[in-house]
N, C-alpha and C positions, 0 to 999 in steps of 0.2 A: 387291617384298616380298610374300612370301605367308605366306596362312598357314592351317593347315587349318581352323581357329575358324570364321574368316573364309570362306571360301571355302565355306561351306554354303549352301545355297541359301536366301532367306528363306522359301518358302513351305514350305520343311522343319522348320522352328523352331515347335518347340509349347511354350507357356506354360507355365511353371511353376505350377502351380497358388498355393503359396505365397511368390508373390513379391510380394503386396503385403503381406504382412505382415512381410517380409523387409525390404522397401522402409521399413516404420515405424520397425524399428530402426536400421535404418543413419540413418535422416533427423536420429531424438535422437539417436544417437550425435553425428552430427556437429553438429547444433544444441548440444549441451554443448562440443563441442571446441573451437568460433568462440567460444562465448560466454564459453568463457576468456579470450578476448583483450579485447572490450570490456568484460565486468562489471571490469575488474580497474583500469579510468582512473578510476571516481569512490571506491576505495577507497586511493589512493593517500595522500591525507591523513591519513587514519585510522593508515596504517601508516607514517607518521612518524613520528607523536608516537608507537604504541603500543609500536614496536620501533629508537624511534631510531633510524631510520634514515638516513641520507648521501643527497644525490641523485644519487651512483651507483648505492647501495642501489635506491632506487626505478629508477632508468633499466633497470636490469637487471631488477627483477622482470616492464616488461614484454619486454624486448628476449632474455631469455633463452630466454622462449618462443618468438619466434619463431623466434628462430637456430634451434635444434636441430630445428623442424617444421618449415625450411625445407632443411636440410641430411641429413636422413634422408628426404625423400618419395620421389626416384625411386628411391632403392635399394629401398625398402619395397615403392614400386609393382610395381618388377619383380619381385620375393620372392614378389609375391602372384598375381601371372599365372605365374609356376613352381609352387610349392610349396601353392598353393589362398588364397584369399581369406580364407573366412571364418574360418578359426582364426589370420591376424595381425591382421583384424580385431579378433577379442576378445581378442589380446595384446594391442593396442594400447589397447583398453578400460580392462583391466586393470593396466596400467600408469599409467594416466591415473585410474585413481578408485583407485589406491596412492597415488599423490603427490600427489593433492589431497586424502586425509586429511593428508601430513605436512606441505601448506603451510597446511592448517586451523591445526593444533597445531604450527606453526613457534615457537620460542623466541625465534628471533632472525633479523636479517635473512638472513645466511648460508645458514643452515637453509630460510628460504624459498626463496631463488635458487636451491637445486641442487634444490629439490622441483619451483620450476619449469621449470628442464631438464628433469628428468625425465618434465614433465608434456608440455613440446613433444617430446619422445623418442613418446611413446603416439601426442599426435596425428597425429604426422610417419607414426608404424605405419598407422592408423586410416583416414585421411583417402581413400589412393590406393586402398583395397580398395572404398570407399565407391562413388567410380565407375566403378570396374571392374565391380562386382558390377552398378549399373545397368544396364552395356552388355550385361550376359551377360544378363538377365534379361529385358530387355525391347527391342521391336523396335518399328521403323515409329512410329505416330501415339502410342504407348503410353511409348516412349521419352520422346518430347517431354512429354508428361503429368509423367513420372517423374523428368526433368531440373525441369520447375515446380516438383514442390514439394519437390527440393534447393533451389531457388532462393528459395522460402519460408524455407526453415530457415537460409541465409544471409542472407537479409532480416531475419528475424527476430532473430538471433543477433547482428546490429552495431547494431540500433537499441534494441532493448528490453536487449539489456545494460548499460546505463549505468542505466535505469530501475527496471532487478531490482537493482543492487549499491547504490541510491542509498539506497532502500524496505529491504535489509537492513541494511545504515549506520545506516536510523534505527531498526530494529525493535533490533539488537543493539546501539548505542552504540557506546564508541571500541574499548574493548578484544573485544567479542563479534563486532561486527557487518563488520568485514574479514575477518573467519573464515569466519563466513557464507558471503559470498563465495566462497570455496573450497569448504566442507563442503558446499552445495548440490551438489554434483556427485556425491557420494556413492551416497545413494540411486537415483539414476536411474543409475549406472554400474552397480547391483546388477540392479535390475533387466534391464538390459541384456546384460548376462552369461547370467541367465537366460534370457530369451527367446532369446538369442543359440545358448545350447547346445542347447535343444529343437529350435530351428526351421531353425538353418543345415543342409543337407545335408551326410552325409557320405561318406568321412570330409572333418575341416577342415581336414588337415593334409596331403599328399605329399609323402612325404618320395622326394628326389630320387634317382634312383640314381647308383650310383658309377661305372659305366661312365662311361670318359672320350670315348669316341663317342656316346653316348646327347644327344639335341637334348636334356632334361631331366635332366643328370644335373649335379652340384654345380658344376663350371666355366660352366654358363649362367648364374648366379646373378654370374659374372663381379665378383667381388670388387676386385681391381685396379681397373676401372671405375668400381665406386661408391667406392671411396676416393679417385680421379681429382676427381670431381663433388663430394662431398662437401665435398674442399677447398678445392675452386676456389669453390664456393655461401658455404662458411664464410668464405673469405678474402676473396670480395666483400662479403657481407652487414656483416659484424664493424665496420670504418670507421663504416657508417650507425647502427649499434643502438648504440654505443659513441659514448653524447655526450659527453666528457671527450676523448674522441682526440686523442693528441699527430700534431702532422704527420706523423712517420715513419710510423704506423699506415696513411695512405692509399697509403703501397707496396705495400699487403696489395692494392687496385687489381690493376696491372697483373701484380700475381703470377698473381691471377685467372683473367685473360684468357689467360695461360700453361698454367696449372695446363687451363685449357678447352678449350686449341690441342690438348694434351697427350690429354685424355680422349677429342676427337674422333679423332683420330689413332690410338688404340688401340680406338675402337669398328668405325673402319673396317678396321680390321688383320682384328678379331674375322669381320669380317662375310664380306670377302677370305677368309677361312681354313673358311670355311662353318660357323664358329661361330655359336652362339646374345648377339648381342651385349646390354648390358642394354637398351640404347636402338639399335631398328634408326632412323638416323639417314635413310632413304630415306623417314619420315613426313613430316619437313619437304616433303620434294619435293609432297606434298595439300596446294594452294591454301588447303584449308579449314582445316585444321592449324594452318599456319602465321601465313594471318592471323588463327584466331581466338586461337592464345596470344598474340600480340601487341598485339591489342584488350586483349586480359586484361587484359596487362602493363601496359599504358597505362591501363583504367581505373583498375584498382586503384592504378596511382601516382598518379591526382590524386584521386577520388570517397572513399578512404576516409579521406583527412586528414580530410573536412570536417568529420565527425561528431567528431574532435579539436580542430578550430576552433571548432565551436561551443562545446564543451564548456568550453575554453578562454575564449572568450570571453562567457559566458554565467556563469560562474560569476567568474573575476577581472574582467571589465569591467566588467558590471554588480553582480557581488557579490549571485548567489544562491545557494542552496544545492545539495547535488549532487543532490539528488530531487528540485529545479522541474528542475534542468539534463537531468536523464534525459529528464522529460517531452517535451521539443521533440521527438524521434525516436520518439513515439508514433504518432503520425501517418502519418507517411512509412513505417513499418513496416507496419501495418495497409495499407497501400494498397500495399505492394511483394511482400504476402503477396496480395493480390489479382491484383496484375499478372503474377507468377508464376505462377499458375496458370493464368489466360487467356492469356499467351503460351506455355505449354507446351502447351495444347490446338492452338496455329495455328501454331506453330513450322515444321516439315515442310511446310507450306503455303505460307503466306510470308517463310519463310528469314530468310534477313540483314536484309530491311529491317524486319523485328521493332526489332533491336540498331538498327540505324540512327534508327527514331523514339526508341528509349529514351533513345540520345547527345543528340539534338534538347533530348529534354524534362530534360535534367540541365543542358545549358549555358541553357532556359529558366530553371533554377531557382538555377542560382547567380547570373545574371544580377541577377533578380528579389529574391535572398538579399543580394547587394549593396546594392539600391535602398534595402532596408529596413533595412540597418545604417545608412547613411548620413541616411535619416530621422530613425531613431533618436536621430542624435549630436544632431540639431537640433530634437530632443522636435518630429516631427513627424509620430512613427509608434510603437506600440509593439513591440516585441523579440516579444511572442506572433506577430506578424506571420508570422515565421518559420514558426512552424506549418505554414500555408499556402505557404511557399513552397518550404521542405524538402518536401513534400508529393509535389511534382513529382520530388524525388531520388529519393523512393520508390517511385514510380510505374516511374522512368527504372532502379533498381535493379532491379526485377523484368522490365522489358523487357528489361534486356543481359544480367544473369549468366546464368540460367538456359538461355535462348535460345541462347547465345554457346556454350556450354559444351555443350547436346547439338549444335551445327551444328560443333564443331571435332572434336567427336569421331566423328561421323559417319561417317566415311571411311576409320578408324582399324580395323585389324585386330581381332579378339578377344584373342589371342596376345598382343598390347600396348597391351591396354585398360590395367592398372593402370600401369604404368611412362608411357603418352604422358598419362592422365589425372594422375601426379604432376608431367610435364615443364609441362603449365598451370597447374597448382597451384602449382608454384614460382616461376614466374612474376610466378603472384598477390603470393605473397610477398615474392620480390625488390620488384617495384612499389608493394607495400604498405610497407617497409620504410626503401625510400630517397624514396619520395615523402613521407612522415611526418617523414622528417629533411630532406629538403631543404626542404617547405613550412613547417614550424614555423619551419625557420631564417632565411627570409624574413620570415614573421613578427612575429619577436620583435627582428630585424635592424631594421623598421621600427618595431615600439616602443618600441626603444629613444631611438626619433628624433625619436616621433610620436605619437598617441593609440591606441588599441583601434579605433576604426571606419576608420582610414587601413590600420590593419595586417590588419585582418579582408578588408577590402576590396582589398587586396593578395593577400595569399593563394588569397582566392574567385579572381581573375584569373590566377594561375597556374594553378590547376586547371582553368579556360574554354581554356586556350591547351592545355593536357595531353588535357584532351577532344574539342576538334578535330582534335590531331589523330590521335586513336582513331577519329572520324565520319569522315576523309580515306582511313584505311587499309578500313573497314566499307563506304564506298561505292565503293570500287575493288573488294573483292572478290565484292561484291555484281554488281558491270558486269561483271567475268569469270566469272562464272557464267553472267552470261546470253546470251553468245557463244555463238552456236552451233556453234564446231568444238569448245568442249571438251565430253563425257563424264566425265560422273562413275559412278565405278567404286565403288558403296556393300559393295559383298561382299568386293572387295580391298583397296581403299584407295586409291592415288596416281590422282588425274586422266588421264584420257588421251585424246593428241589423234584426232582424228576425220579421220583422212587416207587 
C-alpha cells in the first residue's frame, strides 16, 4: 500500500503552526457529538410523560442516533481524505447544531426521531475528519499528546453526560428541561462554525475532478462501496438498537455478513484494477491496525454498558434521582481526563502495554464494583462506594482509548487516515451497540428472576469475561511487536518481515 502522504519523510514534516488551535475545535466538536449520546439516558423519563411517548418512541430516540453514525462513518471518512477534511467537518457540524434546534422544539415524538437521525447523519460526517485531521497535523511524541486529549474529550463526554442532562432536568423541569438537553448544543455548534471557517485552511473543499483516470477524481469516492458498507453496518446494527424485534428481523444477520463478503469482494476488484478503492483493505495486513480496531471493538462492547448499569441500577434499584445518578461518573471522569493526558505524553514510548495496564485496572474495577453491590444488598456497604471503584474505570478509560487509538493508527497511511480512522470508529459502534443490547438483556433476563444486586452482578461479570478477552488480544500484540524479525514500517504502513 502506498501512499505519497505517507511516504514523506518525517523529518520533512514541519508543523502547522495552527494546529493546536485546530486541535480545540475539533476536540468540542467532538466532545458535543459523544455527548449526545449519553446526556440523552437521564432525559428519557422526562420525555415520556412530556411527549407521550411509547417505548419504541424512547428506544429509538436513542438507537436512531447511533444507527445513522454508525452507518455513514466510513464513507464520510473516505470523502474526507479525497475531497479535504475540514469543510465535511463543518457540514457535519452544521448538520448536527440544525437538528438539535429541531429535537429542542420537537412537537412530538416523531418529530424527535428523525431530528435525531439527522443529528447521527452530522456526527457520522464530523467524527472521521476529526482524526484524520489529527494524523495530518501532528507527528511523533505530539501525536501521542493530541490522541490524550481526544481521549479526554471522550472521557469526558460518557461520564459527565448523564451529570449535565440530570442538573438540566432540574434547572428546566418536565416540559423545558429535556429540551435543554438538546438546545445546549446550539451555542457551541455556532461557535464552532466560526472558529472553524477562520482557522481551517484553505480551500475546505476539493472538489474532485472529473477525469475518470485521475487517482482523485469522482469514482475514488467509490460510491457502490459505501452503499456495500453502509447496508451491511445497517443491516447488522438494526436487530441490536431495535428492542421490539420480531425474530424475522435477526435475518437482517446473516444478510450482513453477505452484503460484507459483497463489499470486500468489490474493494478488491477496485484495488486489482489500480483504482482508488474506498478502503484499501491491505490496512488489515498492520499488526497494529488490526489488533487495535479489535481491542476497540471489544472494549467498547463490554466498558460502555456499565455507565448504563449503573445508571440503571442506581436510579430503579435504589430509587434515586437522575442528578445523584449522573454524580457516580464524576469521579471516574475527572481521573480519565487525567489518565488521558499522561498516557498520551508516554504513549510512543511504552506502546501497548499503556492499553494493557488500563485493561488490568477496569477488570480491577468491576471486580471491586461487584464487591460493593453485593454489600450493599446486605447494608453492609454504601452504594457511594462506587465512587471509588468506578474511579478505577476512569483511570482504565483514559489508559486504553486514547493510547489504543493513536498506536492503531500509527502505521496507517495519510491517504487513509479519515476512512481507516472511521473503519475503528465503527467498530466502536458496532461494540457499543450490541454490547448494550446484549448486556441489558442479561440483565433484565435475570431480574426478572431475581433481585437488582444478582443482576447488577451478572452483568459487571459479562463485561470482566468481554475485557479479558480484549487484555488476551492487547498482550499478544504487544509480544509481536517485540520480536525481533518484525519492522515496523511508520512512513508506509503494513509490518514487514526482516529477512
Amino acid at each position: 500500500m502506498t501512499s505519497s502522504s505517507a511516504s514523506t519523510p518525517a523529518q520533512s514534516h514541519r508543523p502547522d503552526p495552527g494546529r493546536w488551535r485546530i486541535l480545540a475545535v475539533l476536540l468540542t466538536t467532538i466532545f458535543m457529538s459523544l455527548i449526545g449520546v449519553s446526556i440523552v439516558n437521564v432525559a428519557l423519563p422526562s420525555i415520556h410523560v412530556a411527549l407521550d411517548a411509547t417505548q419504541s418512541d424512547m428506544q429509538w430516540v436513542l438507537s436512531g442516533y447511533a444507527l445513522t453514525f454508525g452507518v455513514v462513518l466510513v464513507a464520510a471518512g473516505r470523502a474526507g481524505d479525497l475531497m479535504g477534511r475540514g469543510g465535511l467537518f463543518l457540514i457535519g457540524v452544521a448538520l448536527f447544531t440544525l437538528a438539535s434546534v429541531a429535537a429542542g422544539l420537537a412537537p412530538d415524538a416523531t418529530w424527535l426521531n428523525g431530528a435525531r437521525f439527522v443529528q447521527g447523519v452530522g456526527s457520522g460526517l464530523l467524527n472521521p475528519q476529526g482524526l484524520g485531521m489529527i494524523q495530518h497535523y501532528f507527528r511523533g511524541a505530539e501525536r501521542g499528546r493530541a490522541f490524550g486529549y481526544f481521549g479526554t474529550a471522550v472521557g469526558f463526554s460518557v461520564a459527565i453526560g448523564p451529570a449535565l442532562g440530570g442538573l438540566l432536568i432540574e434547572l428546566g423541569g418536565l416540559e423545558l428541561g429535556w429540551r435543554l438537553t438538546f438546545l445546549v448544543n446550539v451555542p457551541i455548534g455556532l461557535v464552532i462554525l466560526v472558529l472553524g471557517f477562520r482557522w481551517f485552511p484553505r480551500p475546505l473543499i476539493r472538489w474532485p475532478s472529473a477525469s475518470a483516470s485521475s487517482a482523485s477524481g469522482w469514482r475514488s469516492l467509490d460510491p457502490f462501496g459505501a452503499l456495500l458498507l453502509g447496508l451491511a453496518v445497517l443491516a447488522f446494527l438494526y436487530p441490536f438498537v431495535e428492542s421490539h424485534a420480531s425474530p424475522l428481523t435477526w435475518l437482517l444477520l446473516p444478510l450482513s455478513l453477505g452484503l460484507t463478503a459483497a463489499w470486500i469482494a468489490w474493494e478488491r476488484r477496485a484495488t486489482r484494477r489500480g483504482l482508488s478503492p474506498m478502503v484499501d483493505l491491505r490496512i488489515f495486513s498492520t499488526a497494529s491496525f488490526s489488533n487495535g480496531v479489535l481491542i476497540m471493538a471489544l472494549y467498547f462492547l463490554g466498558m460502555t454498558s456499565v455507565w448504563v448499569l449503573v445508571a440503571l441500577y442506581v436510579q430503579e434499584g435504589l430509587g434515586m434521582s437522575a442528578l445523584l445518578s449522573g454524580l457516580f461518573g464524576i469521579p471516574a471522569a475527572l481521573l480519565s481526563s487525567w489518565a488521558s493526558d499522561w498516557a498520551g505524553r508516554r504513549v510512543m514510548a511504552y506502546g501497548r502495554r499503556i492499553v494493557i495496564i488500563g485493561l488490568l485496572l477496569a477488570l480491577a474495577g468491576l471486580v471491586l464494583s461487584g464487591v460493593v453491590v453485593g454489600l450493599q444488598a446486605y447494608d453492609l456497604a454504601s452504594a457511594w462506594w462506587l465512587l471509588l471503584t468506578l474511579s478505577f474505570i476512569g483511570v482504565a478509560q483514559g489508559l486504553v482509548i486514547s493510547p489504543n487509538q493513536a498506536l492503531t493508527l500509527m502505521d496507517v497511511p495519510l491517504d487513509y487516515a479519515g476512512s481507516s480512522g472511521a473503519i475503528m470508529q465503527t467498530g466502536q459502534r458496532i461494540g457499543t451497540s450490541v454490547g448494550i443490547a446484549l448486556i441489558t438483556a442479561v440483565v433484565f433476563w435475570i431480574l426478572n428472576r431475581s433481585s437488582w444486586p444478582t443482576a447488577m452482578a451478572a452483568g459487571l461479570a459479562v463485561i470482566s469475561i468481554i475485557v479479558l478477552i480484549a487484555l488476551r488480544v492487547a498482550i499478544k500484540d504487544q509480544r509481536d511487536r517485540q520480536r525481533p524479525g518484525v519492522i515496523q514500517d511508520r512512513s508506509s504502513g503494513p509490518a514487514t518481515q526482516n529477512t
